[in-house]
C-alpha atoms as one frame of an Amber mdcrd trajectory, in Angstrom:
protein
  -9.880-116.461   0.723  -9.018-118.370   3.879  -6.669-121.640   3.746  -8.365
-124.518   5.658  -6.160-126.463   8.209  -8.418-129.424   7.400  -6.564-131.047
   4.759 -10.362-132.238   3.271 -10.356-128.966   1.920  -7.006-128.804   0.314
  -8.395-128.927  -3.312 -10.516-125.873  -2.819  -7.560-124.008  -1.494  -5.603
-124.838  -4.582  -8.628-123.836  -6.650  -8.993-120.329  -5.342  -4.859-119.594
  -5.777  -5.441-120.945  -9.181  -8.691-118.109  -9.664  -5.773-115.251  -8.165
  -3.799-116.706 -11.134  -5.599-116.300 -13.737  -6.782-113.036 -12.235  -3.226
-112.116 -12.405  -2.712-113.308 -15.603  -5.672-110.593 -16.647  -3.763-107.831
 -14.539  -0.434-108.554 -17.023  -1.963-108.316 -20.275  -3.161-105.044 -19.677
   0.927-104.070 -19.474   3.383-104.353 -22.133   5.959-107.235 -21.876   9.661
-105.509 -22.138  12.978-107.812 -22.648  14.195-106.444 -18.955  10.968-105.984
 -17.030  11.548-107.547 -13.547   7.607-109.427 -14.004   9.243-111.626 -16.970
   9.668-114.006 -14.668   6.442-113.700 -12.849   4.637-113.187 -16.044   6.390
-116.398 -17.776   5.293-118.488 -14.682   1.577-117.141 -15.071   1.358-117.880
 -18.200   2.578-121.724 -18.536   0.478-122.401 -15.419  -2.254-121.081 -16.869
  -2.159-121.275 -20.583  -3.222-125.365 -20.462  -6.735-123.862 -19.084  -7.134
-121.385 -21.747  -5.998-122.683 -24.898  -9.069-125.656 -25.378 -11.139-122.196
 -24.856  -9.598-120.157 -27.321 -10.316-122.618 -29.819 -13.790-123.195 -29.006
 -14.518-119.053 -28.751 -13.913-117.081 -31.653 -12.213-113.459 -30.606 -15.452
-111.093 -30.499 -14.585-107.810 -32.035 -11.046-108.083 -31.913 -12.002-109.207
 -28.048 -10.681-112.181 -26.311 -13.493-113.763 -24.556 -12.324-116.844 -24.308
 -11.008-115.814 -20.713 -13.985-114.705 -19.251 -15.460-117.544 -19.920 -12.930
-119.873 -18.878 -12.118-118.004 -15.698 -16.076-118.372 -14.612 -15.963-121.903
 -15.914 -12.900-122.410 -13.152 -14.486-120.319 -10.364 -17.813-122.138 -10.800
 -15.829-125.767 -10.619 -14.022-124.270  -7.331 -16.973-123.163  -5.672 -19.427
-125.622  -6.679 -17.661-128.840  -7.224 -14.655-128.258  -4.689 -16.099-127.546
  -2.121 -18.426-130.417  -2.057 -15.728-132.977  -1.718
């Protein structure tokens, strides 16, 4: 990921932190939240950025074998809008 200087480009810089989000967001769940971990903070500002994206997913895609796919498919969704539609304005 490069930032542009060209502020035309702006939104696609935005898009691409928002894919290392949700990325990040992926990297968390895979470790237990504890009252004093020093991520709570990191992890609480993950997750209200990103939950707004997910949720409408998550109600749409039914867990698949206890799995939640609902991210993959909304994190593709995003990265397709960022590189396809982003790019292009």
């Amino acid at each position: 990921m490069s930032f542009s200087a060209s502020p035309r480009y702006w939104l696609y810089d935005l898009g691409q932190i928002y894919v290392l989000i949700l990325l990040v967001r992926a990297i968390l769940s895979w470790f237990p939240a504890s009252y004093n971990s020093p991520l709570n903070p990191v992890r609480r500002f993950v997750y209200v950025v990103t939950e707004p994206v997910l949720a409408p997913f998550r109600r749409i895609i039914p867990p698949v074998g206890g799995l939640d796919i609902s991210f993959i498919v909304a994190f593709f969704v995003v990265e397709i809008i960022v590189r396809v539609v982003l790019i292009r304005l």
